[in-house]
N, C-alpha and C positions, 0 to 999 in steps of 0.2 A: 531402193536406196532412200528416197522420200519417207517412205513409213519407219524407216529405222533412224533418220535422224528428226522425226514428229516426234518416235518414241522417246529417244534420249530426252528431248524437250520436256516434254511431257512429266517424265520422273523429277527434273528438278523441278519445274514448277509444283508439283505436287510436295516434295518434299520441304521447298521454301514454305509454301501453303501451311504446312502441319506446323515447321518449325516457328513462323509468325504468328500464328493460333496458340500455341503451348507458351510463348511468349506471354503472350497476353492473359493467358488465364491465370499465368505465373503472381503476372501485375496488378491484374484484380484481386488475387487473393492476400499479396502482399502487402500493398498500401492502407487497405483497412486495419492488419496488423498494428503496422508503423504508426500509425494514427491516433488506436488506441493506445501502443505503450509511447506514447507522446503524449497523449491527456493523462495516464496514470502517473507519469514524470513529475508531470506539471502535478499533479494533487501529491506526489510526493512530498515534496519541497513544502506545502502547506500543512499534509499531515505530521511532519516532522517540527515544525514551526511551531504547532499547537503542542504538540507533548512538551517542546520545549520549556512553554507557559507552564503548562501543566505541572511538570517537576519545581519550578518556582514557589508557583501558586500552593503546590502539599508539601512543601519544604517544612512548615510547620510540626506536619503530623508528624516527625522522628524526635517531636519533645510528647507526644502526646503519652507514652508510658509513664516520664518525667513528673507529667503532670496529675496521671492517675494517683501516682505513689502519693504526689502533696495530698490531692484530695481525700485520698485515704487518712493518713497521716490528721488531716483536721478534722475528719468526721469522728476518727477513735478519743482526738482531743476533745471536741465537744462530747463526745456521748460521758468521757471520763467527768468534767467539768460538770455536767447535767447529775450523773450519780452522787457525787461529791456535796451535792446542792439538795440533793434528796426527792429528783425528779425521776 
């Protein structure tokens, strides 16, 4: 009777054993996770910050065709201006 209620013991200790182990291996592999998508968060929030600049700062370049056309436009005038002068 002694050895069959060792054995019963025995199984759960063993099975506590495995389950506190897989636990853990759980948490070790997890928190590093968590960790890193906690520092990408964070770089989030600043790489979104800078584009925002960003779009400001080339806010410009949507005259920049605007501006091709002028230059155009005044290079044909002088070159016209230059012939007309007999250059």
């Amino acid at each position: 009777m002694t050895a069959l209620i060792l054995g019963s013991t025995a199984g759960w200790t063993i099975g506590w054993s495995i389950g506190i182990a897989v636990v853990f291996a759980v948490v070790a592999l997890v928190v590093p996770i968590l960790r890193l998508a906690s520092d990408i968060g964070d770089r989030a929030a600043d790489v979104n910050e800078s584009l925002l600049k960003s779009v400001d700062h080339t806010a410009a370049l949507g005259e920049l065709e605007a501006t091709s056309e002028a230059a155009e436009a005044i290079v044909a005038g002088l070159a016209r201006g230059r012939n007309r002068l007999g250059g």
